[in-house]
Structure formats: structure tokens, C-alpha cells
C-alpha positions as CSV (number, residue, x, y, z in Angstrom):
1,X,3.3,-36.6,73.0
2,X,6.9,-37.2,73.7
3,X,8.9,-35.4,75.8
4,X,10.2,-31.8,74.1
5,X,13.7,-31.0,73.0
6,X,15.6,-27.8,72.1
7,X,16.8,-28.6,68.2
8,X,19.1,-26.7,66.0
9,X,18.2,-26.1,62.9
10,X,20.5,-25.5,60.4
11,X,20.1,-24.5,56.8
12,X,20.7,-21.6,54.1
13,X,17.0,-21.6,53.4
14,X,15.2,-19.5,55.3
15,X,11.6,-21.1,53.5
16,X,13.0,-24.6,54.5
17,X,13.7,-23.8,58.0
18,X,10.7,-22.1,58.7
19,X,9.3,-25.5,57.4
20,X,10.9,-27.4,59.9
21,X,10.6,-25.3,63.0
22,X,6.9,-25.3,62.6
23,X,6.8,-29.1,62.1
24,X,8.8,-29.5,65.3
25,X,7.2,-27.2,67.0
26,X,3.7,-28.4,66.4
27,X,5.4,-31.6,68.3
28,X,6.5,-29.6,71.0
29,X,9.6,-28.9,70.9
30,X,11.7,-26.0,70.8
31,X,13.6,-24.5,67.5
32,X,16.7,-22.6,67.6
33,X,18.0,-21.5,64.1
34,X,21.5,-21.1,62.4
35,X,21.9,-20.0,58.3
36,X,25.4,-20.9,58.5
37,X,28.2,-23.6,59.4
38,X,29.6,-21.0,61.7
39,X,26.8,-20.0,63.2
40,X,25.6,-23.6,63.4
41,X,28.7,-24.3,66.0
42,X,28.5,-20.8,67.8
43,X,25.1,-21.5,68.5
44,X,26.3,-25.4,69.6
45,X,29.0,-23.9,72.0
46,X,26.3,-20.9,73.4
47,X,23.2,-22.9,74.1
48,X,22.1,-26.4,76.0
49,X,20.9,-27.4,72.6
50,X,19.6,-31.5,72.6
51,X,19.8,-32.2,68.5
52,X,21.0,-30.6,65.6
53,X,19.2,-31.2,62.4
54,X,21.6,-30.3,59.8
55,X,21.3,-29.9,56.3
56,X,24.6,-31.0,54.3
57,X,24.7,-28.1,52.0
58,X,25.0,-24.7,54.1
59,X,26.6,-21.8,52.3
60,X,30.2,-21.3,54.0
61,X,30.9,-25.5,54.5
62,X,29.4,-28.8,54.3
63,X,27.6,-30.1,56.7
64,X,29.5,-32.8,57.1
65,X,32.4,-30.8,58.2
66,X,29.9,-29.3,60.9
67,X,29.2,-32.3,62.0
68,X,32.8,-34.0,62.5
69,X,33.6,-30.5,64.3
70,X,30.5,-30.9,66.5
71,X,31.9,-34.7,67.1
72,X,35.1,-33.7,67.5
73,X,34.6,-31.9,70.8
74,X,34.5,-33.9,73.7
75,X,31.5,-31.6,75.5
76,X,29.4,-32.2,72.3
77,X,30.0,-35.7,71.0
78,X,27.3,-37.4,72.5
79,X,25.0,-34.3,70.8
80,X,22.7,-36.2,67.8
81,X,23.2,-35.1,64.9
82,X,20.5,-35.8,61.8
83,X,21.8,-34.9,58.3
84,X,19.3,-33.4,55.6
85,X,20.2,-34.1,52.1
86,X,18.7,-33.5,48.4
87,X,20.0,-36.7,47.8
88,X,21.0,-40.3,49.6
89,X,24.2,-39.5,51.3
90,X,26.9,-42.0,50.2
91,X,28.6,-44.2,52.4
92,X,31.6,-42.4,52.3
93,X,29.8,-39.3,53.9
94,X,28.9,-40.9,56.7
95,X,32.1,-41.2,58.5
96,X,31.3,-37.6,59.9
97,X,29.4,-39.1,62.4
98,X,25.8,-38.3,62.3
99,X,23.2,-40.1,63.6
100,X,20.1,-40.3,61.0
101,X,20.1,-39.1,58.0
102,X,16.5,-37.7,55.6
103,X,16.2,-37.0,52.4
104,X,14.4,-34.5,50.9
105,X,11.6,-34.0,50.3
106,X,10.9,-34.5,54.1
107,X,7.8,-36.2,54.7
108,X,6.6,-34.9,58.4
109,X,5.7,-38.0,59.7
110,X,8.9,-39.3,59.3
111,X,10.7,-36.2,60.4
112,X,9.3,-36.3,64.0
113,X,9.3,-39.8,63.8
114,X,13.3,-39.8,63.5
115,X,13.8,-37.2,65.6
116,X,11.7,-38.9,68.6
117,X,13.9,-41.8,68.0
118,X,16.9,-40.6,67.9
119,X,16.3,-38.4,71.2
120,X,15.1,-41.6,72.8
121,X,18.1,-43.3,72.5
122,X,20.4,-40.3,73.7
123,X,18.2,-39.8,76.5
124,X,18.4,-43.2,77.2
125,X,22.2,-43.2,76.8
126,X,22.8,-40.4,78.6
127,X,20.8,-41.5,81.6
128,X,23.0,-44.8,81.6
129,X,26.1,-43.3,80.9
130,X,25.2,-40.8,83.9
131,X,24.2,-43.9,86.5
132,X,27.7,-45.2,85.4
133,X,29.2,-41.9,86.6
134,X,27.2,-41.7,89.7
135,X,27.5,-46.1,90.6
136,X,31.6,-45.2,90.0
137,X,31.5,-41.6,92.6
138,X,29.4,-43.7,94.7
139,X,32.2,-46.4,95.4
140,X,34.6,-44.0,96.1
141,X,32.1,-42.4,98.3
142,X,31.6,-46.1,99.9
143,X,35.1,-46.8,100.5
144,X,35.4,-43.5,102.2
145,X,32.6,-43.7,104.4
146,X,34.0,-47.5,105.5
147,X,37.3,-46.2,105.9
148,X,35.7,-43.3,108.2
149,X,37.2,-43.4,111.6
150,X,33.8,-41.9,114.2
151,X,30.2,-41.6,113.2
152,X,31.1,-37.9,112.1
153,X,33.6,-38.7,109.9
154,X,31.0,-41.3,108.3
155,X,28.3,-38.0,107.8
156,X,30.9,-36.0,106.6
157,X,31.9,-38.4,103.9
158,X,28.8,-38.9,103.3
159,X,27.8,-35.5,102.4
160,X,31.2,-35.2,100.5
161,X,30.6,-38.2,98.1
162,X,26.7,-37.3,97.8
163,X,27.3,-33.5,96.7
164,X,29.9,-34.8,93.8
165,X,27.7,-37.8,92.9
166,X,24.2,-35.5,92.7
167,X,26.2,-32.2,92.2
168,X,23.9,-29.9,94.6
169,X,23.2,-29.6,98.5
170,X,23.5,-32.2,100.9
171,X,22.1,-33.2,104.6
172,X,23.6,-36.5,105.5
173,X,22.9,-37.6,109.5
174,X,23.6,-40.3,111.5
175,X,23.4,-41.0,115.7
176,X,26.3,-41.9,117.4
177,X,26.5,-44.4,120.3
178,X,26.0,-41.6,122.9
179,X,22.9,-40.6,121.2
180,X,23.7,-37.4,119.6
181,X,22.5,-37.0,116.2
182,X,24.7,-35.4,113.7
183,X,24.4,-33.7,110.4
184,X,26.7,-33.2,108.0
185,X,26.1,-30.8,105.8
186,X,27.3,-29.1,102.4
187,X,25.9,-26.8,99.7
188,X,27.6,-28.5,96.8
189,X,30.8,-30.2,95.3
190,X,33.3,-27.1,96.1
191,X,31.8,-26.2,99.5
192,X,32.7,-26.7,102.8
193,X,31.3,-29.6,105.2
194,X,29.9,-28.8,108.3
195,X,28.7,-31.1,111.1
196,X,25.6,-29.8,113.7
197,X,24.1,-31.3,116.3
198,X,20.1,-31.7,114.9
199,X,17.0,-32.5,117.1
200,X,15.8,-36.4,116.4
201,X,12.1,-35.4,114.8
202,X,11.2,-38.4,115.7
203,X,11.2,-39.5,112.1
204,X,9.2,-43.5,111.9
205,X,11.0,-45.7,109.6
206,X,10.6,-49.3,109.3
207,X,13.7,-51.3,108.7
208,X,15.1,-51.4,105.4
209,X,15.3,-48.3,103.0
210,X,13.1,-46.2,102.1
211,X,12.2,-42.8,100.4
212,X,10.6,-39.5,101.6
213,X,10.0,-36.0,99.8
214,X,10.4,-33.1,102.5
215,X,9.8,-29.5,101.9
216,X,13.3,-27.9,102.2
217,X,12.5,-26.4,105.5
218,X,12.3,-29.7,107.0
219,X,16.2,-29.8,106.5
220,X,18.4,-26.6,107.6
221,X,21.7,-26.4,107.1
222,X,22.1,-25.6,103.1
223,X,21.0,-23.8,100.6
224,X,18.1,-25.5,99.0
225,X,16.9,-24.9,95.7
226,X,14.0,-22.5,95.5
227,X,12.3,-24.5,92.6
228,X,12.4,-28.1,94.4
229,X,12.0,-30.7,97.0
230,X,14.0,-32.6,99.0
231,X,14.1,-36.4,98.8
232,X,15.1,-38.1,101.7
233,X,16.6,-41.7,101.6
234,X,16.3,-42.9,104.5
235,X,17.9,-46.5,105.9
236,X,18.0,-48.9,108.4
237,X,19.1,-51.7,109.6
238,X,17.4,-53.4,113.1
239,X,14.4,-51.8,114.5
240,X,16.1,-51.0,117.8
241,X,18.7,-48.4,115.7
242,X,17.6,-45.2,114.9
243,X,17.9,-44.9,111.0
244,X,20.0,-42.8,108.8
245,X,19.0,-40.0,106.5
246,X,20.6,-38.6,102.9
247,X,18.6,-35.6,101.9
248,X,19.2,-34.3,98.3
249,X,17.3,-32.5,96.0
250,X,14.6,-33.7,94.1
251,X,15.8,-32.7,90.6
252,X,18.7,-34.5,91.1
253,X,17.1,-38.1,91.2
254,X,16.6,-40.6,88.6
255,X,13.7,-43.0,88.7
256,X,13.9,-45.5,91.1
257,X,16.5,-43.8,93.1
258,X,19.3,-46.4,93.1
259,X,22.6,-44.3,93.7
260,X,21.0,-42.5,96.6
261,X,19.2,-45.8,98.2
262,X,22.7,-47.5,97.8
263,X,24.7,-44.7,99.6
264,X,21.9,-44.5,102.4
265,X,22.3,-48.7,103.3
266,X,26.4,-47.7,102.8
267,X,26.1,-45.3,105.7
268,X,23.4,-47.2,107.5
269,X,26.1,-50.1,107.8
270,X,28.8,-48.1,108.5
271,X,27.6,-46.2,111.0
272,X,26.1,-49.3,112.6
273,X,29.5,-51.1,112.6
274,X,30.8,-47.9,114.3
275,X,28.3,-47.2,117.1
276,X,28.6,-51.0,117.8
277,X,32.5,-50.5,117.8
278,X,31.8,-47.5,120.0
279,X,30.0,-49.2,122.3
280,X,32.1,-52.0,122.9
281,X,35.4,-50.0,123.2
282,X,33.7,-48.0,125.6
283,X,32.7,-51.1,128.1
284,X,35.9,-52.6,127.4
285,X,37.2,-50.0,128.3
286,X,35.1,-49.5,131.7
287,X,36.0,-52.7,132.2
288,X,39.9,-51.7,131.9
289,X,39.8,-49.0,133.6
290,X,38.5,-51.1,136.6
291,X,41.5,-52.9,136.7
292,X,44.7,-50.7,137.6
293,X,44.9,-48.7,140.6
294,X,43.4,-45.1,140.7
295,X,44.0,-43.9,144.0
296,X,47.7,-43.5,146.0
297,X,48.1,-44.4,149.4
298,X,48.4,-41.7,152.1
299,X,51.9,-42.8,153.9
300,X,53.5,-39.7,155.4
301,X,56.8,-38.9,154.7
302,X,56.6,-40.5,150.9
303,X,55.8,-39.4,147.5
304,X,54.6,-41.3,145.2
305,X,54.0,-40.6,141.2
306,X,52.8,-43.3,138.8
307,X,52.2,-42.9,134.4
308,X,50.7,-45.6,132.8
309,X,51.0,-46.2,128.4
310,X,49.2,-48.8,126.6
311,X,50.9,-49.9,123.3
312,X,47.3,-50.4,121.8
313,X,45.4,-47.2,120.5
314,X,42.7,-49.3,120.4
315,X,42.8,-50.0,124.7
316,X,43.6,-48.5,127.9
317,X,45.6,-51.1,129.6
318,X,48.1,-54.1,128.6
319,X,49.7,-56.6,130.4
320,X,51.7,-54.0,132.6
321,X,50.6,-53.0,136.0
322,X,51.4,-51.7,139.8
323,X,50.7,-52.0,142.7
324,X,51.2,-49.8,146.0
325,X,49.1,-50.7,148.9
326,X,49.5,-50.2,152.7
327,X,49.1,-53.8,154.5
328,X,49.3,-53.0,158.2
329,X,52.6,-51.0,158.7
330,X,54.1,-51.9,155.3
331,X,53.9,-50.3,151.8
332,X,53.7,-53.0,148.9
333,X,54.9,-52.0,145.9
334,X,54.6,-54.0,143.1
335,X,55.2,-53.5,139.4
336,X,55.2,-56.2,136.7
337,X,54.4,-57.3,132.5
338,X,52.3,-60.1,131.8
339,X,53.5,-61.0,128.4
340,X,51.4,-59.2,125.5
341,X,49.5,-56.3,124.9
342,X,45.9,-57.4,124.5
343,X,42.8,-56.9,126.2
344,X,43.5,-60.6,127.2
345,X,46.7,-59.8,128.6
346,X,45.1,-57.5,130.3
347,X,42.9,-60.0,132.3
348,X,45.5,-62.4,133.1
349,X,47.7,-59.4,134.6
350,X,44.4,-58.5,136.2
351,X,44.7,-62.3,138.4
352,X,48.2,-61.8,138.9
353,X,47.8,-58.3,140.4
354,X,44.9,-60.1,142.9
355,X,47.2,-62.8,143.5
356,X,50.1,-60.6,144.8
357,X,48.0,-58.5,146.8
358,X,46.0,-61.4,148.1
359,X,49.5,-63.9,149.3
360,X,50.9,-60.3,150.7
361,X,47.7,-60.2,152.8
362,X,48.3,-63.0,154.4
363,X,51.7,-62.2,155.5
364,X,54.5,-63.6,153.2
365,X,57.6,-62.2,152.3
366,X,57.9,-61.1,149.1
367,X,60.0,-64.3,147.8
368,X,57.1,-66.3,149.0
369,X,54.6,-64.0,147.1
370,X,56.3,-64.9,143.9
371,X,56.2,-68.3,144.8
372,X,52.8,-68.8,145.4
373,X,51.9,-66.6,142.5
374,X,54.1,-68.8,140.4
375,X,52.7,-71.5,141.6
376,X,49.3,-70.3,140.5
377,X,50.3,-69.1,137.4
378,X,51.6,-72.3,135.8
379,X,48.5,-74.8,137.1
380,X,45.4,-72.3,136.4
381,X,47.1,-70.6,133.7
382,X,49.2,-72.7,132.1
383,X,51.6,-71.3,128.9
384,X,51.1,-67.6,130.4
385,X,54.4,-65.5,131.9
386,X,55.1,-62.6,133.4
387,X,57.6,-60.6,134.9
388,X,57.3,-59.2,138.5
389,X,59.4,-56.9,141.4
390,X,58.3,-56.9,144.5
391,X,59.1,-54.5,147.5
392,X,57.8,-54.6,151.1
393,X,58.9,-51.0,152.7
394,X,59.0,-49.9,156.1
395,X,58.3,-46.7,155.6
396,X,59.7,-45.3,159.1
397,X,63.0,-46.5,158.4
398,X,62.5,-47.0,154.8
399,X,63.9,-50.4,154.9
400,X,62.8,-52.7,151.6
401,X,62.6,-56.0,150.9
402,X,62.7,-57.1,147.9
403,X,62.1,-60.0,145.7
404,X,62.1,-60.0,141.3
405,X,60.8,-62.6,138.8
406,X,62.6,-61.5,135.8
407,X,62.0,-57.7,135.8
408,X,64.3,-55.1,134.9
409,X,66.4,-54.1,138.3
410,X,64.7,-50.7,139.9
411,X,66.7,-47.9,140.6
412,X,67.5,-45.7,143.2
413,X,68.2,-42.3,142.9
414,X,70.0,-40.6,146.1
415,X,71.4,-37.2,144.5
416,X,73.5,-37.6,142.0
417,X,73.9,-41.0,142.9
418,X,72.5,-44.0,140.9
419,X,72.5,-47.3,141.2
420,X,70.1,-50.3,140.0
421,X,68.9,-53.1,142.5
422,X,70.2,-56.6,141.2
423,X,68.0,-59.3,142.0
424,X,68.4,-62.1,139.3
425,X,65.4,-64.8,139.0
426,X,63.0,-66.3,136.9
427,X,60.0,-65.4,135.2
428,X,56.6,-66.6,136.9
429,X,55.3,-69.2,135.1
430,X,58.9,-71.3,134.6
431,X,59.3,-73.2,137.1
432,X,62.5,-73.3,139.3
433,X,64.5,-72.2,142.1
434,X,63.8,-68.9,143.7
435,X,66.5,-66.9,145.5
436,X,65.5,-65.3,148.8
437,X,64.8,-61.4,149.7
438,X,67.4,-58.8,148.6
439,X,67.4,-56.3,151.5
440,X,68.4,-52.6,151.5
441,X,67.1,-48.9,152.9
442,X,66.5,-46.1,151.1
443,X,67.7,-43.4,152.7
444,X,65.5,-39.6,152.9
445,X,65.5,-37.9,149.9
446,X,66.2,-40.6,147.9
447,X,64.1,-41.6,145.0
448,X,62.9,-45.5,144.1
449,X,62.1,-45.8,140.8
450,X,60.5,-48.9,138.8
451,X,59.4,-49.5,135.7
452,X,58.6,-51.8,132.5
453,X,60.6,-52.8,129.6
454,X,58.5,-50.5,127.6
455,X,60.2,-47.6,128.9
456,X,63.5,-48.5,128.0
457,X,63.6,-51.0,125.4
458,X,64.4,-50.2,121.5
459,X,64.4,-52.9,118.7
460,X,67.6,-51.2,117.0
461,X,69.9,-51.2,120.6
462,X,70.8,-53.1,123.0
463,X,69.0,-53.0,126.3
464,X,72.5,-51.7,128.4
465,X,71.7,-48.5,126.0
466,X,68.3,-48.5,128.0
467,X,69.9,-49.0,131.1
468,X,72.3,-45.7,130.6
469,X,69.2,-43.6,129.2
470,X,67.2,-43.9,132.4
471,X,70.4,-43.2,134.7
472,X,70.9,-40.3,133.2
473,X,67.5,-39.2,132.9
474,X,67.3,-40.0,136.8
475,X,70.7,-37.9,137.5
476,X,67.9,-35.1,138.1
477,X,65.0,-36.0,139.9
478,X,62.2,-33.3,139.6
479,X,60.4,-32.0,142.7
480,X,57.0,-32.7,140.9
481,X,57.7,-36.6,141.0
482,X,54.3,-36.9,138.5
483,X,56.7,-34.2,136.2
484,X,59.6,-36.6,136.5
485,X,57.7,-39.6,135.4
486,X,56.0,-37.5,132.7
487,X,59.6,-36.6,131.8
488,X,60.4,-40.6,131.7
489,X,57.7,-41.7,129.4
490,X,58.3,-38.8,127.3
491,X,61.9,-38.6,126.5
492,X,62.8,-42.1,127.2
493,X,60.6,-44.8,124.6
494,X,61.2,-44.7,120.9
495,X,58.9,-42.3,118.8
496,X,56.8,-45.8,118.1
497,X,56.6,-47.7,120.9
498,X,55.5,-51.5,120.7
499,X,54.9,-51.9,124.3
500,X,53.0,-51.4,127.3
501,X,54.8,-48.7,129.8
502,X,54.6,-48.3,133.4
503,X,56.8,-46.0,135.8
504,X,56.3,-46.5,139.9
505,X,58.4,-43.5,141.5
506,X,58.8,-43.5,145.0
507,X,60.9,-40.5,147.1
508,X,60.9,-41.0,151.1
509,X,61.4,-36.9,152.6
């Protein structure tokens, strides 16, 4: 027996359509009656009705006109529609749209015959106009999900695109790279997401995607339908990563399961690609982290402060760096920009901070520091450049020396008055003459302050613009020096910085 279907039937004979509701129903379906044209489309508009058989002579219009009214509507144009006529119904006729058309008298074979047909190939059509629907929800459900920033944001899309694709509850989870296990969860379309923390269960999967039917309270969260299952897609994609679930309910599936295995292998590879992403940012930036200086010296009588900006969201550290480090009696302080904003600039600024502190070891001034350094820089690392200012401090008499490779000037801050430290060289990494030590004391309760471009360079003005900014900024110095340099990076840079920022301050009491 094929499936059963709720049909209109409409005609002005009562005799005839008790004829025909007792041949359908002996087939299994369901009869709904109308008398009338009107009643015919009241009962179309009230009721999830699956055919209409329609006779073309009803006592208040034709059917004909029924039937274009039916077609007309965009809710009920894909309704069948099978026309029952005394006579053959001329071509003309047939522009109302119907489907099939009998002529009386019926015979009953061929009455269920045409209406099993007919409903076949709606079903059918309906079914593959729906898996067009669903494969068109589910790439914009797919883009979002790629386009998701975190492993949470992946789950929530996820359960998003699934409850307008399936139109019911969704559980959509995924692990992160710190092994939590989230679920995103939603009871329909119009709902609200929300995103729990859910205990593994330990769930075996083998790799690739596969489906599971779970009792609903297997999956918390929503509101499951009292009347169904839940089916569980679940993907993934190496045997060493824990898989990822879409729970839906059952009713909701078509064979086969294709629009819920597909968005299951979407999230799978998304939130692959994002743990790995997670877990690489997070050595890289371990790694980063490892390379600029955590701790301040203890030198009494001094203050130091220091603020450190990355141009990259995507990394903790640039090419800028500093350096303050007690070598016997003397502070070195160092600050300097290896060209670039990479993680590779990052590595070369990492050698060039070693260098420094390594050459100032052994006892040079800071001229011959840059030297060496220079030196170094064009044979192992040849192409590369940086910028560097170097101070050696006595920090009893705060005497500096001081040697520069290109960097902007630092500037002291003694009250009110300012003033920049000249010391006009090359970069490191171009080679040429270097001039020899700039020497001058900083006198108590004065303020040394040194910096990178970043902090004061804008692509719509000229650097001297920079220059003024920061020497009015410095006309107060803040007893918090770490409030001072917050002050610095904050008011000073454009609202979209392009590079790397680092601020030194030193104040001697």
C-alpha cells in the first residue's frame, strides 16, 4: 500500500463524493469534503491538505477557476490538483493548471492509480525542492562557520545554521585546543544560542562521519520533541581528535542524511583548522613571550617603566625591543626596531638583543657595541636592518653614554624642561662610519625617555609633528612612570597603528 494522503474532495454531489471518499479511503488515505468552490478554498487555506480532487462543475464556479485560485497562491501552488469532468476537458481548459485530469465515469482502478502517481511525484518534488532549500541554508551555514573566529563561535554557528536548515532544536559541540568541550545550543530558528561547557561521554567514533540515534536525554540543553529521537551526526577527521557532534531531531531528517552529514564534516574541519591555529598561536606565542624582558632591575635611586605594542593581532612581539640590564656598576639600556612586524622579525630582533647584551658583557663602549653588532648583522644576516640607542648609565652620578644607529633621539625630561639627545648615525646593517659616544648626565628628578617610531609616527604627517606630540606629552611626567607610559601609547599613536611600539622611561630620584 502506498503511503496515505489527506485529499479534498470537491463536488455538488453528495452521492459522488461519498463514492470517492470510500474508494480513497479503502486505499488509505484520508477524505476531507467541500460542496462548493468556496468552501473548496476555505478548506485549502484551513487544513494541511496533500491533493485536491476537483470536479469542474461545482454549483457557485467552475472548477477551473478553483483551481487557478489554488495556483495562484504561492503557499499552495505546488498543491496537485486532479480535475473530474463528465466530459474530456479541452485543451483550452487546461491552462488552469491542474495536474491530471478523469473522466467520468471513474473507473476505481484508475482513480487510485492517478492519485498514487500524482502524489509520488509531488512527494518526490517536494523532497527535492526541500534538499535544494536545506543544500542553499547549509552554505550559508558553511561560510559562517569558516568565517567563525574561536571554536565557540564555530558551535554557535553551527547551531544557528542547523536550527534554520532543520527548523527545530539544536546541540552542536566541538573541543577546543585546551580541551574543554563546548555546546552550543538552541531550541529553534528564533531562539537564543547558548554555549555550556558538556562532560566528554566518552562517545567512540571512528574517523570519518557517521550517524547515531540518542534518546533526547542523552543531550540537555533544548527542548526536545516529546514524540522523537535525536539523530546525532557525528564527524571526524584524524583518530588522535576528538570528533564533533550535530544533534537534531529525528523527524527532521531525510534518508540518507546528506544536509546534516555535510554540516557535521563543515564543523569537523573548521574546528580542526581552529584548534590547530590555537595551538600554534599559543607556542608561538610562548615562544615570544620568551624573548623580551619580564623583569626590571633593582638599581636604587631609579625608576623604571616599560609598555610594549605589537602591530600584529595575530602576535605578541615585532621587531621592537629593550633592554635594561645591570653589568657590574652600569645600567644598559637599550631600545631598538628590527625592520618588520613578523614573527620573523621577531627572531632576528631576538639575535640582535643577545648580541648587544653579549659585546656589552665584555666591556665595550657603547659605539663599539654597535659596531660589533653591525658587524654581525650584515655577514650572518645579510639584507636585515635595524635601528638601535644605546645608553651605558652610571647610576651614582647618573652619567650616560650614549651611542644610536639610526633611532629616533631620546628625550629627557627635567621639569618643564625638554630636550631630545642628538646622536646622528647609521642603521646596523649599512655599513659605514660610526661616530663616537655622546656623553651627558641626567640630573635627579629628571626623566629619560626612549622609544620606537611606532609611538610617534603617522602616515598623513610629518615626523617633526611626532617629535612636538611627545614633548608636550612629556611637559608632565606622572609620578606612576608605568601611568606615564600608559599615557604615551595611549594618546600618542594614530587610532590604527601599523607598527610595533615600545616606550623605555627612566627617572633617577
Amino acid at each position: 500500500m502506498s503511503e496515505s494522503a489527506t485529499i479534498l474532495v470537491a463536488d455538488g454531489s453528495a452521492a459522488k463524493r461519498e463514492l470517492l471518499a470510500t474508494l480513497l479511503g479503502r486505499s488509505g488515505h484520508t477524505v476531507i469534503e467541500a460542496c462548493t468552490g468556496a468552501e473548496a478554498l476555505a478548506r485549502v487555506d484551513a487544513e494541511p491538505i496533500d491533493l485536491v480532487l476537483l470536479d469542474v462543475k461545482l454549483p457557485d464556479q467552475s472548477g477551473f477557476e478553483v483551481c487557478e485560485r489554488i495556483k495562484e497562491h504561492p503557499r499552495h501552488a505546488a498543491l496537485p490538483v486532479v480535475h473530474v469532468s463528465e466530459l474530456p476537458v479541452e485543451i483550452a481548459d487546461r491552462a488552469s493548471g491542474a495536474d491530471a485530469y478523469l473522466t467520468e465515469p471513474i473507473d476505481p482502478d484508475d482513480l487510485i492509480v492517478t492519485v498514487q502517481s500524482v502524489l509520488r511525484y509531488y512527494r518526490a518534488r517536494q523532497q527535492a525542492e526541500g534538499l535544494a532549500e536545506r543544500l542553499l541554508r547549509l552554505a550559508d551555514t558553511t561560510l559562517a562557520i569558516n568565517l567563525a573566529p574561536s571554536v565557540a563561535r564555530i558551535v554557535e554557528a553551527a547551531a544557528a545554521g542547523a536550527a534554520k536548515i532543520f527548523d527545530g532544536p539544536v546541540v552542536a559541540t566541538a573541543e577546543t585546543a585546551e580541551g574543554d568541550l563546548l555546546a552550543a545550543a538552541t531550541n529553534g530558528r528564533d531562539a537564543p544560542i547558548t554555549v555550556h561547557l558538556r562532560k566528554a561521554d566518552g562517545r567512540a567514533a571512528s574517523v570519518g562521519t557517521t550517524i547515531q540515534v540518542d534518546e533526547p536525554a542523552a543531550w540537555p540543553f533544548v527542548a526536545w520533541p516529546t514524540d522523537d529521537t535525536v539523530t546525532v551526526a557525528v564527524a571526524r577527521l584524524r583518530a588522535d581528535r576528538p570528533p564533533v557532534c550535530v544533534a537534531v531531531p529525528t523527524k527532521t531528517q531525510m534518508p540518507g542524511y546528506p544536509v546534516l552529514r555535510q554540516l557535521a564534516q563543515a564543523v569537523a574541519a573548521a574546528a580542526e583548522a581552529q584548534r590547530s591555529f590555537d595551538e600554534e598561536h599559543r607556542i608561538a606565542l610562548t615562544l615570544q613571550r620568551s624573548l623580551l624582558q619580564r623583569r626590571m632591575p633593582d638599581v636604587a635611586g631609579w625608576d623604571f617603566a616599560v609598555r610594549y605594542e605589537p602591530a600584529s593581532v595575530d602576535a605578541e612581539v615585532g621587531g621592537d625591543f629593550y633592554e635594561l640590564t645591570v653589568i657590574d656598576d652600569r645600567l644598559l639600556v637599550a631600545i631598538g626596531d628590527v625592520a618588520g612586524h613578523s614573527l620573523h622579525a621577531a627572531t632576528v630582533m631576538a639575535e640582535v638583543r643577545h648580541a648587544v647584551r653579549a659585546y656589552a658583557v665584555e666591556g665595550h663602549a657603547p659605539a663599539a657595541v654597535l659596531a660589533r653588532v653591525d658587524t654581525m648583522l650584515r655577514r650572518l644576516l645579510p639584507g636585515k636592518l635595524a635601528t638601535l640607542c644605546l645608553l651605558l648609565i652610571d647610576p651614582r652620578n647618573g652619567r650616560v653614554r650614549m651611542a644610536s644607529a639610526g633611532h629616533p633621539p631620546p628625550l629627557v625630561a627635567v621639569g618643564r624642561r625638554i630636550g631630545y639627545r642628538e646622536h646622528r648615525a647609521p642603521l646596523l646593517g649599512v655599513a659605514a662610519d660610526r661616530p663616537d659616544d655622546l656623553r651627558f648626565t641626567l640630573p635627579r628628578g629628571g626623566t629619560l625617555i626612549l622609544y620606537t617610531d611606532g609611538l610617534i609616527e603617522r602616515r598623513d604627517a610629518d615626523i617633526d609633528v611626532g617629535f612636538a606630540a611627545l614633548a608636550r606629552a612629556a611637559a608632565r611626567v606622572d609620578a606612576d612612570l608605568d601611568r606615564f607610559c600608559e599615557r604615551l601609547v595611549r594618546e600618542l599613536p594614530p587610532p590604527a597603528a601599523h607598527d610595533d611600539i615600545a616606550v623605555v622611561a627612566l627617572r633617577r630620584n
